[in-house]
Legacy VTK file of the C-alpha trace (Angstrom):
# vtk DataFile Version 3.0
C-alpha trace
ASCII
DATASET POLYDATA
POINTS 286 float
0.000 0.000 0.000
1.386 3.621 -0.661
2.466 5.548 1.838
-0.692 8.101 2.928
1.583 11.083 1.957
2.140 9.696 -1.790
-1.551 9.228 -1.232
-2.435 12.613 -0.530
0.005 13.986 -2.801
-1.697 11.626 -5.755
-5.378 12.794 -4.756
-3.661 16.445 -5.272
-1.880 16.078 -8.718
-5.759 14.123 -9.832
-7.501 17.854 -8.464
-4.943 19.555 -10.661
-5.415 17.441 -13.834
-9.320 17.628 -13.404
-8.697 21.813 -13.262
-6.224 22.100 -16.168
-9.103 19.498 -18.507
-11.811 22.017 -17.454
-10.872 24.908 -17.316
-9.409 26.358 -20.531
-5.490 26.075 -20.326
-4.358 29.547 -18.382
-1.596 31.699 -20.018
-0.489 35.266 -19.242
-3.799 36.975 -20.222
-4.751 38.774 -17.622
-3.537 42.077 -19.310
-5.773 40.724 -22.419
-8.901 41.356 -20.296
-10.099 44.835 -20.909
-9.784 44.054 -24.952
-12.335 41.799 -23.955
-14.546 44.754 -22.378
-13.710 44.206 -18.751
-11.643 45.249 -16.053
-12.134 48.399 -18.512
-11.274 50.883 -14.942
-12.746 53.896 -17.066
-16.219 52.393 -16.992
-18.942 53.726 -15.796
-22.519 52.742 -14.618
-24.993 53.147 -16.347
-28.610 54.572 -15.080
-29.818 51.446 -15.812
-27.349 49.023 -14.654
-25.549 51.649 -11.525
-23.568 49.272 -9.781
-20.099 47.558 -11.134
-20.115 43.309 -11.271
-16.995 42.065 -9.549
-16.725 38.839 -10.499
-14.500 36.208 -7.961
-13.056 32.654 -9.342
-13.268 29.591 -7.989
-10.874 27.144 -6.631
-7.404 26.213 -9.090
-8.992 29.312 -11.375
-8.142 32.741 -12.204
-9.473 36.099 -13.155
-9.368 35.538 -16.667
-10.286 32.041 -17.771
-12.807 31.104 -14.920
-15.113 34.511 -16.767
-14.282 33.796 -20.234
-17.834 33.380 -21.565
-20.054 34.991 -18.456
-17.883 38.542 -18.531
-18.963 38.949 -22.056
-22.300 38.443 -22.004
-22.651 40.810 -18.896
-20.490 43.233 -20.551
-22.886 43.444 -23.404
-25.492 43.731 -21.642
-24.109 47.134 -20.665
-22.481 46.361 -17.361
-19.442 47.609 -16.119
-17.575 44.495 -15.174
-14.513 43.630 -13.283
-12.850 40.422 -11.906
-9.874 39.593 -9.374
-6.940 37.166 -8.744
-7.284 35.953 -5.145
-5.350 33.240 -2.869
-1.928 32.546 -4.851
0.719 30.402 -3.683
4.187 31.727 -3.787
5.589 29.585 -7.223
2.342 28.573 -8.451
1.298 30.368 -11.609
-2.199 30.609 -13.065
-4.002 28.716 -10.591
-5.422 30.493 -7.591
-7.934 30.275 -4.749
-5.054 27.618 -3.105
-4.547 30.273 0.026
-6.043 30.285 3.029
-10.076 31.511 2.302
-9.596 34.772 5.059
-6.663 35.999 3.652
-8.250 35.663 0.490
-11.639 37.371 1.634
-9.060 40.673 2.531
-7.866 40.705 -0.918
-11.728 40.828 -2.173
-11.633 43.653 0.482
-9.080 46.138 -1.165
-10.586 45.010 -4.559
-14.194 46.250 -4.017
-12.721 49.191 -2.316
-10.377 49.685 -5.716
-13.645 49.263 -7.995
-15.914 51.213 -6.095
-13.306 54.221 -6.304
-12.915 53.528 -9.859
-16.195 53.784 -10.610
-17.494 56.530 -8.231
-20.408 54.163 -6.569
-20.840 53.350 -2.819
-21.907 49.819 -3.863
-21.079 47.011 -6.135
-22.372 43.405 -6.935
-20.674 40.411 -6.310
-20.761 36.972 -8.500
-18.684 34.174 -7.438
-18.085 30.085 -8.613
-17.461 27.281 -6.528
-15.192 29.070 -3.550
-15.683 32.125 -4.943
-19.548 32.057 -3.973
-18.461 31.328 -0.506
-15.570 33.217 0.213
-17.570 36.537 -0.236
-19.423 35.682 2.810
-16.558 35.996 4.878
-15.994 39.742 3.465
-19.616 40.744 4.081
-20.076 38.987 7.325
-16.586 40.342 9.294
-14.620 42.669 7.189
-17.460 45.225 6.372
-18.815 44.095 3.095
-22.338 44.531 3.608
-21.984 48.399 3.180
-20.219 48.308 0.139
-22.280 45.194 -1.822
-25.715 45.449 -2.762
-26.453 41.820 -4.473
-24.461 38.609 -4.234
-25.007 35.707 -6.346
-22.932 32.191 -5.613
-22.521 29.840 -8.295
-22.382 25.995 -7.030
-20.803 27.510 -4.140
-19.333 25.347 -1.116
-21.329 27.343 1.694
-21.100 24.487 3.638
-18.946 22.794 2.330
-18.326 19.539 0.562
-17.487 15.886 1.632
-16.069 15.499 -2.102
-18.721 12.813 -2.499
-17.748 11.409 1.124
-13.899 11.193 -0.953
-12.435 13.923 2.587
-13.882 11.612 4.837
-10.671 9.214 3.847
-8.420 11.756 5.411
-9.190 10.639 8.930
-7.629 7.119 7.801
-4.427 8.897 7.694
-2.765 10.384 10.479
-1.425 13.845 9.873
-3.246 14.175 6.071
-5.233 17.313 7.146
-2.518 18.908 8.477
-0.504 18.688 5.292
-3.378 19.385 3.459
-3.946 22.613 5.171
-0.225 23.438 4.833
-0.262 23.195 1.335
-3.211 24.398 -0.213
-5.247 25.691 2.726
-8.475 26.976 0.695
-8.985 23.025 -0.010
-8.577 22.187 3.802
-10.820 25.301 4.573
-13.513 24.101 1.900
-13.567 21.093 3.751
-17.378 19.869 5.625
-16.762 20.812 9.523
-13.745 22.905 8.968
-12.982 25.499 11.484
-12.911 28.041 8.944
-16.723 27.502 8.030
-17.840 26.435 11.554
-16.829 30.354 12.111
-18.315 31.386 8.851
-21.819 29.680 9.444
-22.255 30.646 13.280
-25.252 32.378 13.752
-26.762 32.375 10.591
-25.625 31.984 6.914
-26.312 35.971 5.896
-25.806 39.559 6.844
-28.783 41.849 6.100
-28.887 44.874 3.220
-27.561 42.122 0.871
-29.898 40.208 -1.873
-28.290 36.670 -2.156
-28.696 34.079 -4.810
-27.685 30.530 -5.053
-27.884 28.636 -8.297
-27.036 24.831 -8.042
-27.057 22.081 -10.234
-27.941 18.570 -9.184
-25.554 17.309 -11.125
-22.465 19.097 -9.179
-19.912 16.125 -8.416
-17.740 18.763 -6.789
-19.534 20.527 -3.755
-21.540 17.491 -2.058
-24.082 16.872 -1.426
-25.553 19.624 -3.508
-28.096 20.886 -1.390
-25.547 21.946 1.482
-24.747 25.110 -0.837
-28.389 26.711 -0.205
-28.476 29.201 2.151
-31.002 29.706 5.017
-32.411 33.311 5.179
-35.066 36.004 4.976
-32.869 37.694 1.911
-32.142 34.401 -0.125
-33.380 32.912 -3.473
-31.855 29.426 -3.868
-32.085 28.287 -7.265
-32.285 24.755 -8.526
-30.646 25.001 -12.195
-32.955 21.835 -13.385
-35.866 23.278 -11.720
-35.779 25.970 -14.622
-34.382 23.672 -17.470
-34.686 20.096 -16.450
-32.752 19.343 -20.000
-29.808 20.861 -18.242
-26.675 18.360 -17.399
-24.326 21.085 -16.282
-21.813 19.981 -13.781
-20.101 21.743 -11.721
-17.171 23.443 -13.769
-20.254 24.106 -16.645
-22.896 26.087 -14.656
-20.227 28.774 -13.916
-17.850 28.607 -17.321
-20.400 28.542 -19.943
-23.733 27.549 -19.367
-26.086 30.472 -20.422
-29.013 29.106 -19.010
-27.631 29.931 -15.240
-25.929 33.284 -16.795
-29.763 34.193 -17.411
-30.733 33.782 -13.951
-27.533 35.457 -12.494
-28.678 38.301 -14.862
-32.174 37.953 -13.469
-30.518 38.099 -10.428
-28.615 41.273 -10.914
-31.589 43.045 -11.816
-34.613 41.725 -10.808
-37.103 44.603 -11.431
-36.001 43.496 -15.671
-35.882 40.299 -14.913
-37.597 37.394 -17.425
-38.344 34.283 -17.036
-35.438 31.706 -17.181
-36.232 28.632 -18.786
-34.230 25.980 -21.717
-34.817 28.821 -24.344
-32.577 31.383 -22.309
-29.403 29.104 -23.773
-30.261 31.091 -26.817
-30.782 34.382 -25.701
LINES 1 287
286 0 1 2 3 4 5 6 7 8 9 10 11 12 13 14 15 16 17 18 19 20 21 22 23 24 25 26 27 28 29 30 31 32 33 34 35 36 37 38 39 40 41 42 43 44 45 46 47 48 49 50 51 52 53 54 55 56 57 58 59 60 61 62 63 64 65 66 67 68 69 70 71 72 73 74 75 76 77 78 79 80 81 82 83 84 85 86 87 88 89 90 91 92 93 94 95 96 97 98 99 100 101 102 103 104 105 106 107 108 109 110 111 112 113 114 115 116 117 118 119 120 121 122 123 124 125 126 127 128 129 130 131 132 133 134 135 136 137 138 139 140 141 142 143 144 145 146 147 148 149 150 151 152 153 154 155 156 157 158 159 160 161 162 163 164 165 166 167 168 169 170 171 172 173 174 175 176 177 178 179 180 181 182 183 184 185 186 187 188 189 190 191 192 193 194 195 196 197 198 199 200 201 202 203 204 205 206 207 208 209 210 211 212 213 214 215 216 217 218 219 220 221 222 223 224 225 226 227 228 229 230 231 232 233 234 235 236 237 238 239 240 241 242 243 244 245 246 247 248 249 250 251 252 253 254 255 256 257 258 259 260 261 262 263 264 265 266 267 268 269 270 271 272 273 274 275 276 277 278 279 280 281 282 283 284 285
C-alpha cells in the first residue's frame, strides 16, 4: 500500500489534472482582459445598470479564464464588469484560490474598495463560482462588506462545504493528512465539511442583512456534495435549482459557472430583478 503522503500527494496532482481538462489552459492573459470589455477601470454605470459586477473565481482558477464566456455576455449587456486574482501560492502560476479563504476574503476587500473608487459608486455586486460564492461571505459577514455590496449571487458555491462525495472523509484514515493538506493548499482544507474556517463562517446564521443573495445549483455538481448543502437559510435568499428551470440541463459543476447560459440568465435575473424574465431551456439562446 502507498504511503498516505504519496496518497495525498496523488489525490492532489488528480484535483490539478481535473482543473487544467476544465478549465481552458491559463496563459499570461490577464492584461488581455479589458480588450475583452472588462476590467475596462474607465467604466462607468450606467442609469440602468448603476452598480459595477466584480466577479471572484473559484478554486485552481483565475481572473481571466474562470469569466471567459459569463464577462462577455454581462459586458454586453451594458455592465461595467470587473474580476480579481485571489489566494496565490508563492511559485504557483495561473491557478489560484489555493490560500487560506480569510486571507483571500481581505484581498476581495481592497478590490471592491479599488472598484468602487474607480467607478465613483458606494456599492457594487458580487458573483462568485465554486469558492468564490463562498468566500464573499466571509468579506460581508466580518470585514465590512455589507456596506459596500448590494447583491451577491454564488454559483455551485461550497457554503457548507463539501465531503467530495464522502472522498475527505478518507483523510481521517491517515494520520497527519489534514494537516498537510492545510499546509499546502489551505483553501482546499478550509472548503472542507466541519472545517474550522466555516464552523466560524456559518455561526449564527448563513447571511448579513442589506444584501440580496442568490444561489444557483445544479444537481448534477460532483464537486460541492451533497448539492443541497450550498443553499443558504435566510429572509434575503433565493436558492435556485438550475434543473428546476431547465430540467434538460446536465451542467456539472465546472459548466454552470464557465459557460452555461441558461444559469448566466438567472444570475442576470438576479442582478436586476425589477427586468428580470423568465429563465427557462430557451434562455441558452438568448
Amino acid at each position: 500500500m502507498l504511503p498516505w503522503k504519496r496518497v495525498l500527494r496523488s489525490l492532489t496532482a488528480l484535483l490539478l489534472t481535473a482543473a487544467v481538462a476544465t478549465i481552458p489552459t491559463a496563459t499570461a492573459r490577464a492584461a488581455d482582459a479589458p480588450s475583452t470589455g472588462w476590467n475596462n477601470y474607465s467604466c462607468k454605470p450606467s442609469a440602468a445598470h448603476p452598480r459595477p459586477v466584480v466577479l471572484v473565481h473559484g478554486t485552481f482558477a483565475n481572473s481571466v479564464d474562470n469569466w471567459l464566456a459569463f464577462a462577455p455576455y454581462l459586458k454586453n449587456r451594458g455592465y461595467c464588469v470587473f474580476s480579481l486574482d485571489y489566494g496565490q501560492l508563492p511559485g504557483v502560476p495561473f491557478f489560484n484560490g489555493l490560500g487560506p479563504i480569510d486571507k483571500s476574503a481581505e484581498q476581495l476587500k481592497a478590490y471592491v474598495d479599488k472598484v468602487l473608487a474607480a467607478t465613483g459608486t458606494a456599492e457594487a455586486d458580487l458573483v462568485g463560482h465554486s469558492q468564490g460564492g463562498m468566500m464573499p461571505r466571509y468579506y460581508l459577514k466580518f470585514l465590512g462588506g455589507a456596506a459596500k455590496v448590494n447583491a451577491f449571487v454564488g454559483i455551485a458555491p461550497s457554503n457548507h462545504g463539501t465531503t467530495l462525495n464522502s472522498l475527505t472523509q478518507l483523510l481521517d484514515y491517515f494520520p497527519g493528512a489534514g494537516d498537510l493538506l492545510s499546509a499546502n493548499t489551505p483553501a482546499l482544507a478550509d472548503q472542507v465539511a466541519g472545517s474550522a474556517f466555516l464552523t466560524k463562517l456559518n455561526e449564527g446564521g448563513d447571511t448579513v442583512p442589506g444584501v440580496r443573495y442568490t444561489v444557483l445549483a445544479t444537481k448534477y455538481d460532483e464537486v460541492v456534495t451533497p448539492y443541497r448543502s450550498q443553499f443558504l437559510s435566510g429572509s434575503n435568499v433565493r436558492n435556485v435549482l438550475l434543473q428546476d428551470l431547465c430540467p434538460l440541463d446536465l451542467s456539472e459543476h465546472a459548466a454552470i459557472g464557465l459557460l452555461d447560459r441558461i444559469a448566466f440568465h438567472e444570475v442576470a435575473n438576479a442582478l436586476d430583478p425589477a427586468r428580470a424574465t423568465p429563465t427557462t431551456c430557451a434562455s441558452a439562446f438568448n
